[in-house]
LOVO-815698 format. One line per 3 residues: their letters; for each residue y, x, z of C-alpha. Coordinates in steps of 0.05 Angstrom, whole numbers, padded with zeros to 5 digits. Last residue first. Layout:
A> Y/X/Z | ...
END
This chain:
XXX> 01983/01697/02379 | 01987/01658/02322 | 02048/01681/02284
XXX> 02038/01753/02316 | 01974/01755/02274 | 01999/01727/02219
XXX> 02045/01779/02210 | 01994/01833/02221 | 01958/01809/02164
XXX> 02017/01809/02124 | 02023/01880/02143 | 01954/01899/02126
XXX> 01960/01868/02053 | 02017/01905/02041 | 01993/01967/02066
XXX> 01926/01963/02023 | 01972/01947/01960 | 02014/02013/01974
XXX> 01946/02059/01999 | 01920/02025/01920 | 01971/02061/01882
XXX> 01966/02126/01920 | 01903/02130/01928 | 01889/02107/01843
XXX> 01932/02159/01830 | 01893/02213/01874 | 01829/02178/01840
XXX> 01847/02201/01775 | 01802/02169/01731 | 01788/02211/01656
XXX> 01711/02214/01674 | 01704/02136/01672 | 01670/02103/01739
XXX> 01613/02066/01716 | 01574/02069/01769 | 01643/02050/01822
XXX> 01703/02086/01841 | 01758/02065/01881 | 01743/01997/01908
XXX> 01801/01988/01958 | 01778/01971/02033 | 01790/01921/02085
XXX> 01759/01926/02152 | 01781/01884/02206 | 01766/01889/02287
XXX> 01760/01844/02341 | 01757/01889/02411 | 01688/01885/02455
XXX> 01686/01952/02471 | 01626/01954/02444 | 01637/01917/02379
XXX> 01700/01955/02371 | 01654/02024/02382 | 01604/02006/02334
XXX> 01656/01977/02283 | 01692/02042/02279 | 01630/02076/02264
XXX> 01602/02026/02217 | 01669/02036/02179 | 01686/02114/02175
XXX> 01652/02147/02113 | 01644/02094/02053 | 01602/02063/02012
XXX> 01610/01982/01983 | 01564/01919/01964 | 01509/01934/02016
XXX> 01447/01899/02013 | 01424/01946/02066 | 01355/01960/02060
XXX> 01350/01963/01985 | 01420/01972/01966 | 01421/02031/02004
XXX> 01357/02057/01969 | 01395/02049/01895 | 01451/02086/01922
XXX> 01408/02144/01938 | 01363/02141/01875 | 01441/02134/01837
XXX> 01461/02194/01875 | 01532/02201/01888 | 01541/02187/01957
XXX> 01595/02215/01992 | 01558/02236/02058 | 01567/02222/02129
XXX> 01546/02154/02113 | 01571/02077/02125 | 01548/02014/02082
XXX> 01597/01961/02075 | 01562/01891/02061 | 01617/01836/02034
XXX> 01677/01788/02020 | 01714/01800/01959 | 01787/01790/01954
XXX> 01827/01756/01890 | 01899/01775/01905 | 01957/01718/01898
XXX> 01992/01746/01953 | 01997/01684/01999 | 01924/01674/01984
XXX> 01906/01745/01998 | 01937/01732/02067 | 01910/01670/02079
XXX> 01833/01693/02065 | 01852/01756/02113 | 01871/01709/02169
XXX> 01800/01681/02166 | 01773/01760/02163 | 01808/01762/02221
XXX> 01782/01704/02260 | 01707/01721/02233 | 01712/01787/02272
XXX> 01669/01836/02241 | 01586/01831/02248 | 01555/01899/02268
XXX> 01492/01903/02229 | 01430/01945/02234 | 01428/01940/02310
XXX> 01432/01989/02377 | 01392/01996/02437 | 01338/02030/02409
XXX> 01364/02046/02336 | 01365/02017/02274 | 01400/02033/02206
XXX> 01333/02042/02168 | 01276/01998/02205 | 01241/02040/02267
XXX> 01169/02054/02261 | 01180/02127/02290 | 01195/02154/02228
XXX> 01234/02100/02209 | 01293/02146/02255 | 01341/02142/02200
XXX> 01417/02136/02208 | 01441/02155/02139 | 01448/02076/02116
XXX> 01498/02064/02177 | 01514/01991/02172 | 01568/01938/02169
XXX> 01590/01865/02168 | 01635/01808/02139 | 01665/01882/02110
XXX> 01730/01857/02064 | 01738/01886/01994 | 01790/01888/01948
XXX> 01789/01909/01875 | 01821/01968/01844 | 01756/01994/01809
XXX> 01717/01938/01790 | 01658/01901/01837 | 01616/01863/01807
XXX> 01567/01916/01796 | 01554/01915/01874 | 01553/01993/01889
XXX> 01636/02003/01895 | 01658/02062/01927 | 01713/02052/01985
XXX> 01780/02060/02007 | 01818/02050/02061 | 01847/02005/02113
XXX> 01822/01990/02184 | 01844/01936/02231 | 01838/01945/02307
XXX> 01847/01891/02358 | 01872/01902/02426 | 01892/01972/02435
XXX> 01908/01996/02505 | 01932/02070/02480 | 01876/02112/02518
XXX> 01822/02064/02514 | 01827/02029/02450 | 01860/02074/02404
XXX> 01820/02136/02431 | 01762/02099/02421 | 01775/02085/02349
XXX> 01805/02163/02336 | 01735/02196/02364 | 01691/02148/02333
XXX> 01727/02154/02269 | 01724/02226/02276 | 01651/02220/02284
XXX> 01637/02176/02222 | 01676/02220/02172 | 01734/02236/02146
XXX> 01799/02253/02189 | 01826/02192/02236 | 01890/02168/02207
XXX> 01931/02141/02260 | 01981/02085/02277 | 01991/02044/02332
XXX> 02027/01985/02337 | 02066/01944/02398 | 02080/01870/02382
XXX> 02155/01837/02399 | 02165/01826/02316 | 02136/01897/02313
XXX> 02144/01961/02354 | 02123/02026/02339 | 02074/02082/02367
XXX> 02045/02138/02313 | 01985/02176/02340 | 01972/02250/02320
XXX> 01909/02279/02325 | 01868/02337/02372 | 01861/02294/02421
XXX> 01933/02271/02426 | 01985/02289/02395 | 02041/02223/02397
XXX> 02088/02205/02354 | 02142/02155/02361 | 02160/02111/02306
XXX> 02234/02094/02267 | 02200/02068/02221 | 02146/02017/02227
XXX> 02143/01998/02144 | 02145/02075/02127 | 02081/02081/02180
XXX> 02040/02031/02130 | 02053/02061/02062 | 02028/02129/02093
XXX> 01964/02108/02130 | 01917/02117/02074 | 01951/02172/02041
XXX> 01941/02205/02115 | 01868/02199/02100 | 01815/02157/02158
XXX> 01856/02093/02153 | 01876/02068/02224 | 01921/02007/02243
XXX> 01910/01988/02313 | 01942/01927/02350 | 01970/01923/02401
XX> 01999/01846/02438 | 02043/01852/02503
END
């Protein structure tokens, strides 16, 4: 049987999502909690992995090769860098980075290592399905760059340097990591993400409305996606 994973890295992320899969078993495992459901004859799993790029390591791998996994998609929010991009808006990585992994000092390009590559491409298929969905929902969703960092970046030198060598469109904490480790273990994966601030960000935004608003319109979009994928599986 088809499973898919459904992580955010907040548990305001997840939330919308797990009220659509109720009743759900949870599991602790690792040091998290993993919600298991069934779908329309597909298993789920649910987590939220804690911020950060080694969390989402941890939780990714953990979906994959303890709970049998076989596609992951990731829903969350993100910092917009591309000027086009407005607070609300949705974004969906075609690939991602890790602008804080720097070894140029050995001659190496930002985001590189031995072994490793700049970019990790997401699964066209998915991001296919995602087109359909955001047609059937009458949302307008960007396609782009999503730049990864154990930092929130707030630094308009900093921001301006990830732009440089990433041509990213979007920051955030957990996607390159995920992607690494889907890429690896050779599992599709999706990441979609809310803009939630941007440059111009106005000092009276409340982002814990805008989480809340946006975890509801993230969930919807997820679980269409996940009805498309048992339609075509």
């Amino acid at each position: 049987m088809l499973k898919i994973a459904i992580m955010g890295a907040m548990p305001e992320e997840i939330a919308p999502i797990l009220e659509k899969f109720r009743p759900y078993k949870t599991t602790k495992y690792a040091d998290n909690e993993y919600y298991e459901a069934t779908y329309n004859g597909v298993e789920i799993v649910v987590a939220y992995s804690k911020i950060g790029k080694v969390f989402s390591t941890l939780t990714a791998t953990t979906m994959i090769q303890h709970f049998g996994c076989d596609k992951l998609l990731f829903s969350g929010v993100a910092g917009g860098i591309n000027p086009n991009l407005k607070i609300g808006d949705l974004i969906v990585a075609t690939k991602l980075s890790q602008h804080d992994l720097d070894i140029t000092a050995f001659g190496h390009p930002m985001g590189f290592v031995p072994g490793g590559s700049i970019f990790v491409e997401a699964n066209k298929e998915l991001i296919e399905i995602s087109k359909e969905v955001a047609k059937e929902l009458g949302k307008t969703v960007q396609e782009g760059i999503i730049a990864t960092g154990d930092q929130f970046v707030h630094d308009e030198k900093v921001k301006d340097n990830i732009v440089k060598y990433f041509n990213a469109d979007a920051l955030e904490m957990e996607g390159a990591s995920v992607a690494v480790v889907c890429n690896a273990l050779n599992v599709p994966f999706f990441i979609l993400r809310a803009i939630s601030d941007t440059a111009d960000t106005d000092a009276s935004f409340s982002f814990d409305k805008f989480m809340e608003s946006s975890a509801i319109i993230s969930a919807e979009f997820i679980m269409k996606m996940v009805q498309h994928i048992v339609d075509t599986k």
